[in-house]
N, C-alpha and C positions, 0 to 999 in steps of 0.2 A: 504493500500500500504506500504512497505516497505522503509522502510529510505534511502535515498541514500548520498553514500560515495564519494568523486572524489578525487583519488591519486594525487599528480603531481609526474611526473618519470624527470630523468635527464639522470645519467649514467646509465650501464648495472647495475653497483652494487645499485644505488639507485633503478632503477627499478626492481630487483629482493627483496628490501628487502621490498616494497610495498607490491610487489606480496604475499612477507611470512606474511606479515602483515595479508592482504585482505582474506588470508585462514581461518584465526580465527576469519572471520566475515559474516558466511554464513546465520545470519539472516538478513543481508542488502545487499543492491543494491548497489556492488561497480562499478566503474565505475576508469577508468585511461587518464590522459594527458601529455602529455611533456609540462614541463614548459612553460609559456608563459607569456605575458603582454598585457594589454590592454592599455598602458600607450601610449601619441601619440609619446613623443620623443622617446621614445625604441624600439617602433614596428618601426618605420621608420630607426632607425639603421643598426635591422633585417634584413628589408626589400632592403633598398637601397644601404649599407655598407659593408662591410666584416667585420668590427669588430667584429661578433658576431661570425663569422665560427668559431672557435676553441673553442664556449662554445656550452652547452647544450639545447641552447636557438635556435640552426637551424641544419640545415644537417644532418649530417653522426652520431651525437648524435640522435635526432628524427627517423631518419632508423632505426636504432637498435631497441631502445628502443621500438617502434611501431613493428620491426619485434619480436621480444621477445615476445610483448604484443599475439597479431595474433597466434604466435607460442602455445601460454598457452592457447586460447581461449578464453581470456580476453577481456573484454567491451572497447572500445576508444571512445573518447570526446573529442578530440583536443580542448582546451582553452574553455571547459565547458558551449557551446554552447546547448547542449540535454537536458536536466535537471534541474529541480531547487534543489541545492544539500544542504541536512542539516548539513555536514561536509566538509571540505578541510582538507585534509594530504600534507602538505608540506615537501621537501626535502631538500630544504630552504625557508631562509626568508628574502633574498636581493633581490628578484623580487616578488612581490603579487600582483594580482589583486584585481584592486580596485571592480569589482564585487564582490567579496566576502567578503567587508570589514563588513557588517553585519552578516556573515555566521558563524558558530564557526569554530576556525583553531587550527590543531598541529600541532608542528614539530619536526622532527623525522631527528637526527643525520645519518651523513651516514658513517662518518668516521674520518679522519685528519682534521685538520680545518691549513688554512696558517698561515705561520707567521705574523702577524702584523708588518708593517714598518710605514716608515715618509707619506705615500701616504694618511694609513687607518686612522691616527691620523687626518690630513687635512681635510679627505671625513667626518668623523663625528665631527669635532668643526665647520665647514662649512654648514652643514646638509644637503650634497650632495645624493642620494639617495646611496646605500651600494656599489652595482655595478661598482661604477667608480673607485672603488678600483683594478680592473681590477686581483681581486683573492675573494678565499674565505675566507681571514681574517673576514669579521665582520657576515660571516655566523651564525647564534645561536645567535649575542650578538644584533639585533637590536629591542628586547621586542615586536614586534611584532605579534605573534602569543597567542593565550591563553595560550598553555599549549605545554613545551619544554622536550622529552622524550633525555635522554641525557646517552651518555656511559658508568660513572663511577661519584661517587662520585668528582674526581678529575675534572672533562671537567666540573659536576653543579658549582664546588667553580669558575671555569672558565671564564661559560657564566656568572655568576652572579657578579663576577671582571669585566668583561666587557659591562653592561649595559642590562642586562636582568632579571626581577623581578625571586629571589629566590623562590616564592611562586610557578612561573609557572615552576620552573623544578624539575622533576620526575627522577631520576637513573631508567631506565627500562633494561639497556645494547642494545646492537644496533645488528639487524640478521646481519652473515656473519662473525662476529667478538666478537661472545659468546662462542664457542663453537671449541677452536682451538686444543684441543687433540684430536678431532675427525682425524685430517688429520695425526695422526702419524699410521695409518692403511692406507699405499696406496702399489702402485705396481709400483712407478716410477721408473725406471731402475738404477738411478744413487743412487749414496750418497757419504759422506765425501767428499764434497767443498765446497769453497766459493761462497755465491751466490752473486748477485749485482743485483738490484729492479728498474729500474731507473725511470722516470719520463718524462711525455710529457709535462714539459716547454718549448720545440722551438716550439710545435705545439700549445699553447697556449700564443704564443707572449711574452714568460717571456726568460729571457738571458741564457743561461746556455753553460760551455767551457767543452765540451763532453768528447773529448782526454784529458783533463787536470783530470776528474774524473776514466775516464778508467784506466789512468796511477795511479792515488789513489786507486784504489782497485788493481791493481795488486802485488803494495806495500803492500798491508794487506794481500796480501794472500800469497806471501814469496815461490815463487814454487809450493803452492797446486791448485789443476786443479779447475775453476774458471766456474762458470755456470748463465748467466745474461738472465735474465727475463724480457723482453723488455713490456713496457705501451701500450697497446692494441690501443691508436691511435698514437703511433709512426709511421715514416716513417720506414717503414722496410729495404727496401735498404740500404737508407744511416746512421741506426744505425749498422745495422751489416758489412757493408763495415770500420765503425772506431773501432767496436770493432776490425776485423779481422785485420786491420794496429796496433793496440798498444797492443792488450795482446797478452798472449803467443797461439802458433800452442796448436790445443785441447781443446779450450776454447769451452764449449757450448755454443748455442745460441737459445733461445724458444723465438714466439712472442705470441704463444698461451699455453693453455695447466693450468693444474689445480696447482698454487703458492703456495695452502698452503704446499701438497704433497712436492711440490722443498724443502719448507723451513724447512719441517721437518725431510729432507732426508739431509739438511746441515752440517755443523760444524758453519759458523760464516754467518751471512748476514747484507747485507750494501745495504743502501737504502740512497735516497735523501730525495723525501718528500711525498712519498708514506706511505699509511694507513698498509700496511703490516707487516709495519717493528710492530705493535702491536702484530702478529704470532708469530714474532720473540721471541718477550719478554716474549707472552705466553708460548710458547713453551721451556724457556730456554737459549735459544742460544745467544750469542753473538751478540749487535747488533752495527751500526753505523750506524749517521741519522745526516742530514743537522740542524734536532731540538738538542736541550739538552735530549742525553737520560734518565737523572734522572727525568727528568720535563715529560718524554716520560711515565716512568714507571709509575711515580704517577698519568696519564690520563688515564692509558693504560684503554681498554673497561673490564667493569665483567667476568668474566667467568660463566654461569651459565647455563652451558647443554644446548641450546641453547635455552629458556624459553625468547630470546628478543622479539620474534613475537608477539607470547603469550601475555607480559607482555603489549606491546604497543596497542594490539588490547583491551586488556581489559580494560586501559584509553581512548581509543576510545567510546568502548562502554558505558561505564560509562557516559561519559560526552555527549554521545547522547540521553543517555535517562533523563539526568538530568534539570529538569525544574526550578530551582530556579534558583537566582542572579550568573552568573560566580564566585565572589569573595565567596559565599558561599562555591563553589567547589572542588573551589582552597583551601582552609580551610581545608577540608578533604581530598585532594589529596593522597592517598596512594593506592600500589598494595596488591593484593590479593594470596598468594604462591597458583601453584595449582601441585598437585604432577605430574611427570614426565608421570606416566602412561595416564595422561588424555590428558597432550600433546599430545601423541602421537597417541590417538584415535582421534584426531581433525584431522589429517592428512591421517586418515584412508579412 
């Protein structure tokens, strides 16, 4: 019988870089979940609370993500109930199930990580579970997982500053966010403006003074025509009713539609705390970001033709079929280059 794998998915972007993942692993049995817990305070949260609507952990995140799945023709497992699985791929590692705490586990970056405030310091001198942080500040840093497949040299010196054994992190580059001269070949109609990236903090219970930011990028962009790229679970009405009171007549407005294309069709792009604004820097352009953009650039993800699937299915593989001690493993941890042309017979 063949091995079997079980992804957990979160957002659209985590569940599609699974997906890229799980393609260069067609000698096993993958299989996908939307995050879950087995834990009794958290499922009861879930369950009884709203606190959890605006993460990845119930609704309108699970829809998708499950509709994506369906849509690909991909295996579901909702909280890995079907099988007994020799690997977890995590998309984080501030909720795990304790089912699987004997199982081998990765984790597989998916993008920005939050900033760290006075909250995440508290939840970890307290030994609060990571979660109550009520972001993904302590995503990547809680040593949890065996082995941490991580963006760029800069995010390993990162998680490893913040409480994760150096041993377990791998530079492998992250899918979605390896490979951004791809999108300077599009057909987007526009170009030369400002873009604006923004961020679904009010739908995820975080503060943010909307018209106070719109009125900021309209100042940056000094008269040139202004083109904002709304957060896929924004409230659509009421971001584009305040764009359309504070910027200028002309202003674009996309809730859907392919970002990288926008951003390479820009002049300058300004973002909050959106992972894109990494396009940006790939690409060039101009950026501004709620982070320090120098500290932006030194994380920014590899560029490497987009060889991140690749690179993480082949630490997957590896560590599946390896039967010695874990710390052995991790001893030898390195990737294997394999030339572009084979990639892309893998996808054939």
């Amino acid at each position: 019988m063949r091995r079997k794998i079980l992804f957990i998915t979160g957002s659209i972007n985590q569940t599609s870089q699974m997906h890229q993942i799980s393609k260069h692993l067609n000698g096993y049995d993958c299989w996908f979940s939307q995050l879950f817990s087995d834990g009794t305070f958290l499922k009861a949260i879930i369950k009884y609370t709203p606190f959890a609507d605006g993460t990845v952990l119930k609704g309108q995140f699970r829809a998708k993500s499950e509709e994506y799945l369906r849509l690909h023709g991909l295996q579901i497992d909702y909280s890995g109930i079907k099988n007994k699985y020799d690997l977890v791929v995590y998309c984080t590692d501030m909720v795990m199930a304790n089912k699987f705490k004997h199982t081998k586990t990765i984790w597989v970056q998916e993008g920005m990580i939050d900033k760290r405030t006075f909250l995440t310091g508290v939840v970890k001198a307290i030994g609060l579970p990571p979660y109550f942080t009520g972001d993904t500040s302590l995503n990547g840093s809680t040593n949890a997982c065996d082995i941490y497949c991580v963006a760029s040299e800069g995010y390993k010196e990162y998680f490893n500053q913040h409480g994760t054994d150096s041993k377990k992190l791998i530079v492998t580059g992250i899918p979605n966010y390896d490979n951004h001269r791809e999108f300077l070949n599009n057909d987007f109609p526009f170009c030369d403006y400002v873009m604006v990236a923004t961020t679904d903090m009010r739908e995820t219970y975080r503060l943010e003074n909307r018209p106070k930011f719109i009125k900021y990028a309209v100042r940056i962009a000094k008269g040139r025509r202004l083109l904002f790229k709304l957060h896929p679970n924004e409230k659509f009405d009421r971001a584009t009713a305040e764009i359309r009171r504070y910027a200028p007549a002309g202003t674009l407005i996309y809730q859907s539609g392919n970002t990288g294309h926008m951003i390479a069709n820009c002049t300058e792009l300004i973002t909050q705390y959106s992972t894109v604004v990494y396009t940006g820097i790939a690409l060039g352009k101009k950026v501004y970001s709620y982070f320090d953009v120098e500290e932006l650039k030194r994380l920014a993800p590899v560029q490497n033709e987009g060889r991140s699937a690749s690179n993480i299915a082949q630490v997957c593989s590896s560590y599946l079929e390896f039967n010695g001690r874990k710390e052995d493993f991790l001893a030898e941890l390195t990737l294997t280059p394999k030339p572009k042309e084979q990639l892309l017979s893998q996808y054939a």
